[in-house]
NUVOTOR-454385 format. One record per residue (C-alpha): residue number from 0; y, z, x. Coordinates in nm, 3 decimals, padded with zeros to 5 digits. Example, Ala and Ser with C-alpha at 12.3 -4.5 7.8 and 13.67 -1.06 7.14 Angstrom:
% residues 2
{num 0; Y -00.450; Z 00.780; X 01.230} .
{num 1; Y -00.106; Z 00.714; X 01.367} .
% end
This chain:
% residues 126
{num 0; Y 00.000; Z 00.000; X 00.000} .
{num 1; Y 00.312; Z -00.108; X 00.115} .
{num 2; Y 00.624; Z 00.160; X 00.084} .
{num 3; Y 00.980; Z 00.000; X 00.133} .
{num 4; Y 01.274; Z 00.278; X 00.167} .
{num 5; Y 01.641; Z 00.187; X 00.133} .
{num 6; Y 01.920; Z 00.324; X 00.319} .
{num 7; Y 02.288; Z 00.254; X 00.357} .
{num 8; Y 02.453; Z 00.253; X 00.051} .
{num 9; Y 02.799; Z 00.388; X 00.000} .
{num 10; Y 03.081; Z 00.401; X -00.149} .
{num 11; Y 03.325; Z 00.215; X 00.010} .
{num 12; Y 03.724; Z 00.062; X -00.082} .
{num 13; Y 03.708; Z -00.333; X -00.121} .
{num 14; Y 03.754; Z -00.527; X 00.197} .
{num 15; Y 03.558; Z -00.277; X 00.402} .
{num 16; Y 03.212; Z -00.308; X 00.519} .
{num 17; Y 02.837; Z -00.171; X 00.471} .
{num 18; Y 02.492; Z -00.240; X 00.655} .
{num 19; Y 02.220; Z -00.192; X 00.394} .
{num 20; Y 01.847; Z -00.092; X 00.587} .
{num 21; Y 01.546; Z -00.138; X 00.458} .
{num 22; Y 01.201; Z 00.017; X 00.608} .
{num 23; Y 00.858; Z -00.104; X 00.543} .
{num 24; Y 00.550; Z 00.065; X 00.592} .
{num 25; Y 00.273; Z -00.063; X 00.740} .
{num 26; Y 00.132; Z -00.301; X 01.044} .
{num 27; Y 00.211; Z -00.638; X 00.898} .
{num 28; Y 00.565; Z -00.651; X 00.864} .
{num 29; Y 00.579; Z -00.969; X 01.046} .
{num 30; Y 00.373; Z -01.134; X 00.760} .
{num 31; Y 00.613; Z -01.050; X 00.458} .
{num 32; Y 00.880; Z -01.240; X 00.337} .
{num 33; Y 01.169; Z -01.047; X 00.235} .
{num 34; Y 01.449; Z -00.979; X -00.006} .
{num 35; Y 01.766; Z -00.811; X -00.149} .
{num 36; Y 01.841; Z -00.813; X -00.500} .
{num 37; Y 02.149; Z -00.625; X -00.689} .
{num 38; Y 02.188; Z -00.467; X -01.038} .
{num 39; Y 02.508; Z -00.417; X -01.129} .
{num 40; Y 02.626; Z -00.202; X -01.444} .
{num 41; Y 02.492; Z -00.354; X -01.743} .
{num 42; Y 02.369; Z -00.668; X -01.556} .
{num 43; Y 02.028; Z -00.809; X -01.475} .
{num 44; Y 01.884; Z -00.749; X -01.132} .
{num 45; Y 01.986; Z -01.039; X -00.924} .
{num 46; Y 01.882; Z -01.258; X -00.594} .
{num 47; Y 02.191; Z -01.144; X -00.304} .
{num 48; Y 01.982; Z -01.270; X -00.039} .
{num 49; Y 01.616; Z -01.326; X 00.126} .
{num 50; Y 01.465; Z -01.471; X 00.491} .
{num 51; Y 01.137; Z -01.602; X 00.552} .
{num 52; Y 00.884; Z -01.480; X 00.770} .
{num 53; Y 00.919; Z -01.575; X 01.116} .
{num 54; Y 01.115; Z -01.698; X 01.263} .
{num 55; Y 01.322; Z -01.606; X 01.000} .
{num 56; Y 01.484; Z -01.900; X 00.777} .
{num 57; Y 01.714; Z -01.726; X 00.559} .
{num 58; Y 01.928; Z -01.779; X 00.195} .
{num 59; Y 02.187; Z -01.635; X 00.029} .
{num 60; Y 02.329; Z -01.630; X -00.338} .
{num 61; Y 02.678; Z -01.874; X -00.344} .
{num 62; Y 02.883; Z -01.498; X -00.438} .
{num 63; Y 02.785; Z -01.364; X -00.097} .
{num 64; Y 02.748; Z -01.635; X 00.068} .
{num 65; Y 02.992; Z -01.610; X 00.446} .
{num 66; Y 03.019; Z -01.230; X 00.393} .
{num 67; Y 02.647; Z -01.124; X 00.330} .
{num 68; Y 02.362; Z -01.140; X 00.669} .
{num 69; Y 02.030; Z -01.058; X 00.641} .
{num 70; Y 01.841; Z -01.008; X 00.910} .
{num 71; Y 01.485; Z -00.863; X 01.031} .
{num 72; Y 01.352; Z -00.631; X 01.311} .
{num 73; Y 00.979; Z -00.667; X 01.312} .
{num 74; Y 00.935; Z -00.420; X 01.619} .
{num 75; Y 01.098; Z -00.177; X 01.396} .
{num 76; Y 00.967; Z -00.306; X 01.075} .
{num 77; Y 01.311; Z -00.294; X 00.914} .
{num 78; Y 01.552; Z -00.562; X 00.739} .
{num 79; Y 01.903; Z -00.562; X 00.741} .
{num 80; Y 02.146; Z -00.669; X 00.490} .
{num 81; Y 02.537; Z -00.656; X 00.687} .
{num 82; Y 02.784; Z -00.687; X 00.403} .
{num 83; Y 03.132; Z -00.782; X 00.468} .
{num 84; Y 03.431; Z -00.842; X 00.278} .
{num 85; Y 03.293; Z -00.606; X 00.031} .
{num 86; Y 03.469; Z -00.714; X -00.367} .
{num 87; Y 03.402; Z -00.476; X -00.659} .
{num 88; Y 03.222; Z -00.695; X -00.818} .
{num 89; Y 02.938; Z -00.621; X -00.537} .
{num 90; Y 02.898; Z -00.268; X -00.666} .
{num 91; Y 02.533; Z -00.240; X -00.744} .
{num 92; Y 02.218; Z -00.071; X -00.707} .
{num 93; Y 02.065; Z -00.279; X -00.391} .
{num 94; Y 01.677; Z -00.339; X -00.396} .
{num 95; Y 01.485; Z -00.427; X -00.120} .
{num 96; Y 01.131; Z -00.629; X -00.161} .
{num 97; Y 00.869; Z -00.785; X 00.035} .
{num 98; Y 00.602; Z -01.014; X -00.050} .
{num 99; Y 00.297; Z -01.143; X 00.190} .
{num 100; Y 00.390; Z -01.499; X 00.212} .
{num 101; Y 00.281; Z -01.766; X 00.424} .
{num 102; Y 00.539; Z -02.004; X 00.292} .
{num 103; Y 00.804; Z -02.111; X 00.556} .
{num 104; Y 01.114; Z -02.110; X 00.273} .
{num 105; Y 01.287; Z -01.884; X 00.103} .
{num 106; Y 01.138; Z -01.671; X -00.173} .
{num 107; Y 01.440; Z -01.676; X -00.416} .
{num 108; Y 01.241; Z -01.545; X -00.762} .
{num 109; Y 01.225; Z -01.206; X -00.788} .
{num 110; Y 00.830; Z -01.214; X -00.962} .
{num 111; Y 00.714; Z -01.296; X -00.684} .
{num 112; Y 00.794; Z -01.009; X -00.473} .
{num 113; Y 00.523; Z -00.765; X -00.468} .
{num 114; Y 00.691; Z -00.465; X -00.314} .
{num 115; Y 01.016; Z -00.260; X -00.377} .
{num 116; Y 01.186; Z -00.018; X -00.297} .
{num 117; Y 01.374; Z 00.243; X -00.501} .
{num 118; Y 01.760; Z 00.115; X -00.457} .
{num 119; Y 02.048; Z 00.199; X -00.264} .
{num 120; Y 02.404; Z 00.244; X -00.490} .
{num 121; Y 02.661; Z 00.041; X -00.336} .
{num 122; Y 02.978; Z 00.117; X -00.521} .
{num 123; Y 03.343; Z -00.078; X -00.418} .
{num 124; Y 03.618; Z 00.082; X -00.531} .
{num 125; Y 03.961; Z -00.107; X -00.535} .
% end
């Protein structure tokens, strides 16, 4: 069983910055693809952003697109989501999820996923 744990989330003014972590269990991080997703208040749980398996193609939803990175750390079995430019329209509970995939693209649907975490609250304040 794989156990992903969030960390990161603040609250933070708008313009400012926050790196989201997320931190798998487990001896095959290298084979999952992952993802962040975002549920805002009184919205469906989105796709923010996702990157393959290695080495690592990654996508991003067009409203974080140039201020949002994701990135992975397979020694430390960890993914990253750097988020810049923060809006408050980016407030959110952030989910992290991984799926075993051999597929070299990105897994934008979030059914697929297999794994989650339990969510970070990223609130922007103006």
């Amino acid at each position: 069983q794989v156990q992903l744990v969030e960390s990161g989330g603040d609250s933070v003014q708008a313009g400012g910055s926050l790196r989201l972590s997320c931190a798998a269990s487990g001896p095959t991080f290298s084979s999952f693809a992952m993802g962040w997703f975002r549920q805002g208040p009184g919205k469906q749980r989105e796709f923010v952003a996702a990157i393959s398996r290695n080495p690592g193609r990654t996508g991003y939803a067009d409203s974080v697109k140039g201020r949002f990175t994701i990135s992975r750390d397979n020694a430390k079995n960890t993914v990253y989501l750097q988020m810049n430019s923060l809006k408050p329209e980016d407030t959110a509970v952030y989910y992290c999820a991984a799926v075993v995939s051999d597929y070299p693209g990105i897994i934008y649907n979030q059914r697929q996923y297999s794994y989650w975490g339990q969510g970070t609250q990223v609130t922007v304040s103006t």
